[in-house]
N, C-alpha and C positions, 0 to 999 in steps of 0.2 A: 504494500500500500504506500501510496506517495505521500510525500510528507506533509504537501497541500492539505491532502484527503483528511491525517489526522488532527491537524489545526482545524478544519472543520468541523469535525466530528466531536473535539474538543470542547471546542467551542457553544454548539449545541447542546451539550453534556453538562456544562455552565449551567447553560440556561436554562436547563429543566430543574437541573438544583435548583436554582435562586427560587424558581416561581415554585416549585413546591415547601421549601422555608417561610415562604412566603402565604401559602393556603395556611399550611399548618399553625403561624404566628396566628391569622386572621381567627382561624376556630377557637385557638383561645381563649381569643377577647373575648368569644359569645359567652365564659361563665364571666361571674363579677369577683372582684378581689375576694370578697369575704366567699363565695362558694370553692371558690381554688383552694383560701385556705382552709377549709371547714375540711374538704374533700384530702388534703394532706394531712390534716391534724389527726383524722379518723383513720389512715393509712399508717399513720408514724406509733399511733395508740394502739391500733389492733394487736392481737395476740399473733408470735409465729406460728401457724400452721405448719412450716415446712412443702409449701404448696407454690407453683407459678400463680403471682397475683392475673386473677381478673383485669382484663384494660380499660377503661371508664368508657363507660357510650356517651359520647357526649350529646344524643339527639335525648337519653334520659336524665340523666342528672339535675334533679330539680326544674327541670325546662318546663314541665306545666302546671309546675307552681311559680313560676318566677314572679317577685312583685303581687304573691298572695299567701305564700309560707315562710314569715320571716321573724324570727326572735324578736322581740320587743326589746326595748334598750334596757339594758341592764338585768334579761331575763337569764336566769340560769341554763346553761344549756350542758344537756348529758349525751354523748355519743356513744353509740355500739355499733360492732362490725358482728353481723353474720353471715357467716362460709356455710354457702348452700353444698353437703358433701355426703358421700358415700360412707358408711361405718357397718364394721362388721360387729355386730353388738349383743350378748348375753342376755337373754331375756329371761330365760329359766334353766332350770339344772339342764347342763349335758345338749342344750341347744342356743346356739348361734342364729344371727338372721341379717343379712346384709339390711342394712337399714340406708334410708336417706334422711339427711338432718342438719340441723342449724350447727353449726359449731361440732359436730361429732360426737352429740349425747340426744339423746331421746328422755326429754324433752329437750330441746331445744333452752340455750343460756338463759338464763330469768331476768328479766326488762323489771328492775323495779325504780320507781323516781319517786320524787315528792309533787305533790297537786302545783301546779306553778312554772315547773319545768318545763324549757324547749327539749324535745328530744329527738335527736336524728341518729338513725340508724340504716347504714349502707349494708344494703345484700351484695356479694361475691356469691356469682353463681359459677360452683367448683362441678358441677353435675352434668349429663349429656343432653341435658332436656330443659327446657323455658320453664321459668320458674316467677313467682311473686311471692308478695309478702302482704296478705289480709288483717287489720287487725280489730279480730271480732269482737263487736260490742262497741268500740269504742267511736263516738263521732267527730269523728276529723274530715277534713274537707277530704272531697270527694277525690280529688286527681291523686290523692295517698291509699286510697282506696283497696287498692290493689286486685283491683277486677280487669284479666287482660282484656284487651278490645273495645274496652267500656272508660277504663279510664287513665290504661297505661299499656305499653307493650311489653308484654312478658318480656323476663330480662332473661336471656337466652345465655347460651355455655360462654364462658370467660367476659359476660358482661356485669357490670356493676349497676345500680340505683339505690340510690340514697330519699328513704321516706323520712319526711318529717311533720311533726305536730307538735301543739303547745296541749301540754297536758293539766289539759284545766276540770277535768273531770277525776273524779277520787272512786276507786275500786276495782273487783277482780276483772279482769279482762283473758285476751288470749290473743295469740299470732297464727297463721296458718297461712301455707300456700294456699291460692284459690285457681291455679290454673290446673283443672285435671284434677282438682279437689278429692273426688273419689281414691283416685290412685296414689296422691302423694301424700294427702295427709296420714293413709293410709299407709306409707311407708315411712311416717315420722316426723314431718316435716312441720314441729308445730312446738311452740313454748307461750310461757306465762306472760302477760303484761301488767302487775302492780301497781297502780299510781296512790301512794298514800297520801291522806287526807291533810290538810294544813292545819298545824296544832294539833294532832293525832298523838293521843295519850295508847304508847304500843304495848300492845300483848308481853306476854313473857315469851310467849313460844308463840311462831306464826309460821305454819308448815302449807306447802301448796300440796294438794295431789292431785294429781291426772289421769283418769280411768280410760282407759287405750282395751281395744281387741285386735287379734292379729291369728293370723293363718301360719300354723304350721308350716305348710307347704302353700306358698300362693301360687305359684308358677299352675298346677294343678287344680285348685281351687279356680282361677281365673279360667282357665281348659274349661272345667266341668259349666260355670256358669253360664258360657258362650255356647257351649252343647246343648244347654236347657232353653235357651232362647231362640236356638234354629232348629228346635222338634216340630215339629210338624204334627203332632198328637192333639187334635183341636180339643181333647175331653178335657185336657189337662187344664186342672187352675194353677197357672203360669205365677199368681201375687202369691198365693202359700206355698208353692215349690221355690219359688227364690227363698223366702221367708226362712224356709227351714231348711234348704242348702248351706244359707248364708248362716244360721245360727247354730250351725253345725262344723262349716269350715272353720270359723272363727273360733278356734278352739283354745287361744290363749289368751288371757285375759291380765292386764298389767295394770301396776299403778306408779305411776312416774318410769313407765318403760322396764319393771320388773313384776314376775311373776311368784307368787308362793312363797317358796322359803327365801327368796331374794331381795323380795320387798324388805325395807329400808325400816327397821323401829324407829317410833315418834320417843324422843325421851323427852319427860316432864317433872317434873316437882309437884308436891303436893302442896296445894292453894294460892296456883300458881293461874292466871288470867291464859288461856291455848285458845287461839285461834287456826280454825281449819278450814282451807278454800278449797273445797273441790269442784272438779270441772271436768266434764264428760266428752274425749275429743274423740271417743268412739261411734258406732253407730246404735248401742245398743242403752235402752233407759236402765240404771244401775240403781238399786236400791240400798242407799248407805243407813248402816244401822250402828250407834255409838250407847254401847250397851252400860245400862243402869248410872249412867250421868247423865244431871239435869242441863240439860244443853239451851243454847235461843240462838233460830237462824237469823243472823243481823242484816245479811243482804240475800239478797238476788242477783244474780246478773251484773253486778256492781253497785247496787242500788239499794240504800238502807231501808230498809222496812222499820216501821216505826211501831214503840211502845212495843218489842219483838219480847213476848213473854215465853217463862220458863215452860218447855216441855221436856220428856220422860221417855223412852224407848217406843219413840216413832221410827218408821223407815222415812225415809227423805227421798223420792224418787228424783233424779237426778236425769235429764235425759241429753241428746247430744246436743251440746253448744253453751247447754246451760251452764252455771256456774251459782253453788251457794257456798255463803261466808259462814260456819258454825261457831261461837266464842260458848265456852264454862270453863268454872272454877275447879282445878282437881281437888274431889274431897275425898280421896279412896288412899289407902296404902298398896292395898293391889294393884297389879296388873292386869290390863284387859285388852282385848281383841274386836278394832272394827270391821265388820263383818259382811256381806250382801246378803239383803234374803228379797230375791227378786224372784222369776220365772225364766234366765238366762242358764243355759245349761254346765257353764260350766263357773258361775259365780262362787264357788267355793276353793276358787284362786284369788281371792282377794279375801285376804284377810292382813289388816295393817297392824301387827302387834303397839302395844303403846305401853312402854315401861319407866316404872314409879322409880328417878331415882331417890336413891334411901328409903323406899319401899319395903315391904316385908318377903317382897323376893315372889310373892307365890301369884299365883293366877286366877282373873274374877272366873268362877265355874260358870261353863256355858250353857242357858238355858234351852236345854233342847227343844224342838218341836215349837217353842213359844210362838204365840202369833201376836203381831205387834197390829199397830194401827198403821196405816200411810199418810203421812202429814200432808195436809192442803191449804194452801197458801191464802185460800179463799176468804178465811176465817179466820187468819193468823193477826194477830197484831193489832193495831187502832190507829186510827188519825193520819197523820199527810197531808200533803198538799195535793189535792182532788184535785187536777187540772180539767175531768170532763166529766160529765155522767150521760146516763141511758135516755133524757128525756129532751137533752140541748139538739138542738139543728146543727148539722153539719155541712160544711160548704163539700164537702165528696162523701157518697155511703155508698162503700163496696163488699161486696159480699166473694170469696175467696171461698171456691169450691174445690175440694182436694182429693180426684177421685184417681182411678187408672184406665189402661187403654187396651187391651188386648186384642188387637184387631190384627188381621195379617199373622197373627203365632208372634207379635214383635211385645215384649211390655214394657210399656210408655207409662210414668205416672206425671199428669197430667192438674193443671189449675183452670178451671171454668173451661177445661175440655178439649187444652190445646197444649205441646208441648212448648218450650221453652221461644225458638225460633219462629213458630206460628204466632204466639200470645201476643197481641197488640200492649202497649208497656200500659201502665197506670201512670197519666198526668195529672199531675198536679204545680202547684206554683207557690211561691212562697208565702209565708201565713196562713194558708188553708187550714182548716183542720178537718181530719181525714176520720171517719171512725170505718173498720174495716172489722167482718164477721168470717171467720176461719170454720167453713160447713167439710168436716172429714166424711166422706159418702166412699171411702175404701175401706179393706179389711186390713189395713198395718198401720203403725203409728206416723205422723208427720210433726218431728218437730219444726214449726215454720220460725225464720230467721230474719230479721227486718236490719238489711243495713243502714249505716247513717242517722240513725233515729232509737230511742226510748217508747215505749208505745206504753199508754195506763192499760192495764187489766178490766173491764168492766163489768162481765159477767161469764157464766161458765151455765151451759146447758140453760138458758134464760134464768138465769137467779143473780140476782147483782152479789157482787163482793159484798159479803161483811166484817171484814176486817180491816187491816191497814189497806192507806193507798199500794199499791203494786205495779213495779214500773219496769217494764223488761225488756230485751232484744231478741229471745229466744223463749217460745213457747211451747209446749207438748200437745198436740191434736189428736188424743186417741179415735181409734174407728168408733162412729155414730155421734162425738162429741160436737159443741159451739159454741167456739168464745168470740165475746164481742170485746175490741181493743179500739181507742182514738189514740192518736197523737197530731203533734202538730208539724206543719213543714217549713222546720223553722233554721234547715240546714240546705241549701241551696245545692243542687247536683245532679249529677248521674247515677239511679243507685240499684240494687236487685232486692228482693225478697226470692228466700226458696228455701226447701227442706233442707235440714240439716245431717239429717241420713243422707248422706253425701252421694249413694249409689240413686237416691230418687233424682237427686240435683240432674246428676248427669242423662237421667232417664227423661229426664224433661221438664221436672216440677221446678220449676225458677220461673221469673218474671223478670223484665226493666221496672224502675219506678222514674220516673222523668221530668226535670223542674221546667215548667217550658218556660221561665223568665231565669234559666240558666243558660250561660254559652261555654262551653269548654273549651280549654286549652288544646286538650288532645283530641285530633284526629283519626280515628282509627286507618291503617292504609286496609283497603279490602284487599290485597294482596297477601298481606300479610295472616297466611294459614294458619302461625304458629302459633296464636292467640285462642287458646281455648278455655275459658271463663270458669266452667262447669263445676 
């Protein structure tokens, strides 16, 4: 080659340098000083994994919160990293399960702040599959959401996003991926969210637990289900053969990601203040029984129930998504055993030892056979703040039918008789107030999910509450039940309801809910396949 030739070529080799230095400077600028260094400071504080870091998307990084999610001057602000990652992890004697998870523990690292708090938390998605990060209960603006398609683009393998909120709301919460929801949370992908209350006079002891089911063998269990759904056997009732494949597959049942003899003792002192939040991120309703202490459930779902008086060996039906806050005094020198007594087949892996120390060593005797009551919230407690009742006028009154579909040998569960993609959304607009009626016309349970919002309780099979106000994000729909709930739409967005038996979501029981005097930041691209909400 002539020498001219490489001075050319040179030359041009310049020039593509310069002007790519030059793109690359320009993408820069798009974050602002304080996100660059938010986004370092959280990179320099993360824990080593021993992992190639994720490289920042820059079309996500706070981009459709920009100039709507911002600390307040002088707000405290707390940062966590979580590594979306594969773990091969211990769940009961003598069995292993490749797990997927926050940080490389099931649950997932525990978000605890104080009421008050900015909190930003970047995902590192370490996995081969698009991933987010939902966090249930909690009402933060919608573009944190973490519903792909809807109000972000799943943050796909080696990409990073960084959610943030101001944590002005006090109580038990929870995180979970929402893309593929059935299948991920399903393989772990979920922890605590704490926000303690301002001026919070704290417990002695304040333990979370997390009641999780899991398959044996899923690779198998998944086979069998897909088998049952291309039968062709039109006699067959297609809702109770899932029902009881499923509650059969599910054969391990955990609390904070162990089973049996591996569950974790509570240790306590005696007349000591124990706070206990449990939270149900399985599919199945778990009946928590705290034998012979005078307990009072103090929340809900995050949400204090008022005037919460002392009860006595009730069961606590706890169902998926839900989350209740237990507080009592220990006045026992024994030790004792919290326990299920549900209708789940293999509830007698969950038993959470709890030991007195300087106790007298021995064990409360278990009362065989006994039958307890099942506590109902209906009747629980006194006073609150009413926001609505059964006789006011409502600017929207919908009524939310929860049945299934088996048409074609395919089962679809279904809301007013349309899957997810068919269901025209529910509009509504800001200040409305919504009262909405949950008619279950199937034969399984629907826990329903209301994102972005708080919803009052109003009545249960037409009978109003009488008890405390009751204020929830997550409710239990057993077959032939109706609860009537309002709230108000007082959070501007994009948002879903849908079941929280995750396998119904995917079947089709979800909805949009849609502020038509909101605009979004994000655009969904329709090209973009990888976005699966469910």
């Amino acid at each position: 080659m002539s020498n001219q030739k490489i001075m050319i070529l040179t030359f041009i080799a310049m020039i593509v340098v310069a002007f790519a230095t030059m793109v690359a400077y320009k993408n820069k600028q798009r974050m602002s000083a304080q996100e660059v260094s938010a986004v370092q400071e959280q990179i320099a504080s993360s824990e080593s994994m021993d992992m190639e870091q994720p490289k920042q998307n820059a079309d996500n990084i706070l981009d459709n919160a920009e100039n709507i999610i911002q600390p307040k001057d002088g707000q405290p602000i707390k940062r966590f990293t979580l590594n979306a990652m594969e773990a091969n992890l211990q769940v009961k004697d003598n069995l292993n399960i490749m797990t997927w998870t926050y940080n490389g523990t099931v649950p997932g690292q525990e978000i605890r702040v104080k009421q008050g708090d900015f909190v930003e938390v970047e995902l590192r998605n370490n996995l081969k599959e698009p991933v987010t990060i939902h966090w249930h209960g909690y009402p933060l603006k919608s573009s944190m959401d973490g519903v792909p398609g809807l109000n972000q683009d799943a943050v796909r393998p080696g990409e990073t996003f960084t959610y943030a909120f101001s944590a002005d709301v006090a109580g038990t919460y929870w995180y979970h991926s929402h893309q593929e929801s059935s299948k991920q949370v399903d393989k772990g992908l979920y922890g605590v969210l704490v926000v303690e209350p301002e001026n919070w006079v704290k417990p002695d002891r304040d333990y979370t637990l997390i009641l999780d089911e899991w398959m044996e063998n899923p690779e198998e269990g998944m086979d069998a289900m897909n088998g049952m759904k291309m039968s062709s056997e039109t006699t067959k009732d297609l809702v109770m053969e899932e029902e009881e494949m499923m509650s059969s597959m599910y054969n391990i049942y955990t609390v904070n990601g162990k089973s049996s003899s591996l569950i974790t003792p509570l240790e306590v002192k005696k007349g000591e203040l124990v706070r206990l939040r449990f939270l149900n991120a399985g599919y199945r309703e778990h009946g928590i029984h705290i034998p012979n202490q005078e307990i009072k459930i103090v929340s809900t779902d995050g949400q204090d129930i008022t005037n919460a008086g002392i009860i006595k060996d009730k069961i606590i039906m706890i169902a998926p998504g839900e989350r209740y806050d237990i507080e009592f005094v220990v006045k026992t020198d024994e030790n004792f055993v919290i326990d299920t007594h549900d209708d789940n087949k293999y509830s007698d892996q969950i038993k959470i030892p709890v030991n007195i120390i300087d106790g007298n060593g021995r064990y409360l005797e278990e009362l065989n056979n006994a039958e307890f009551q099942i506590f109902d919230f209906a009747s629980y407690g006194s006073g609150g703040n009413a926001r609505f009742t059964l006789e006011e006028t409502y600017d929207i009154d919908y009524r939310v039918d929860l049945n299934t579909d088996t048409s074609n040998d395919e089962l679809k569960y279904t809301i007013n008789g349309k899957v997810f993609m068919e269901l025209p959304p529910l509009k509504i607009k800001t200040n409305d107030t919504i009262k909405m009626t949950y008619v279950n016309n199937s034969k399984v349970d629907h826990p329903m999910h209301l994102h972005g919002h708080f919803f009052q309780v109003l009545s249960k099979n037409g009978a109003p509450l009488t008890g405390a106000v009751i204020m929830k994000d997550t409710l239990m729909i057993k077959p032939g039940e109706e609860y009537v709930v309002a709230f108000e739409a007082d959070n501007p967005g994009d948002w879903v309801q849908h079941c929280h038996e995750l396998h119904h979501a995917a079947a089709g029981m979800m909805q949009r809910i849609e502020y038509a005097d909101f605009t979004s930041n994000y655009t969904p691209d329709p090209s973009a396949t990888f976005n699966k909400p469910e």
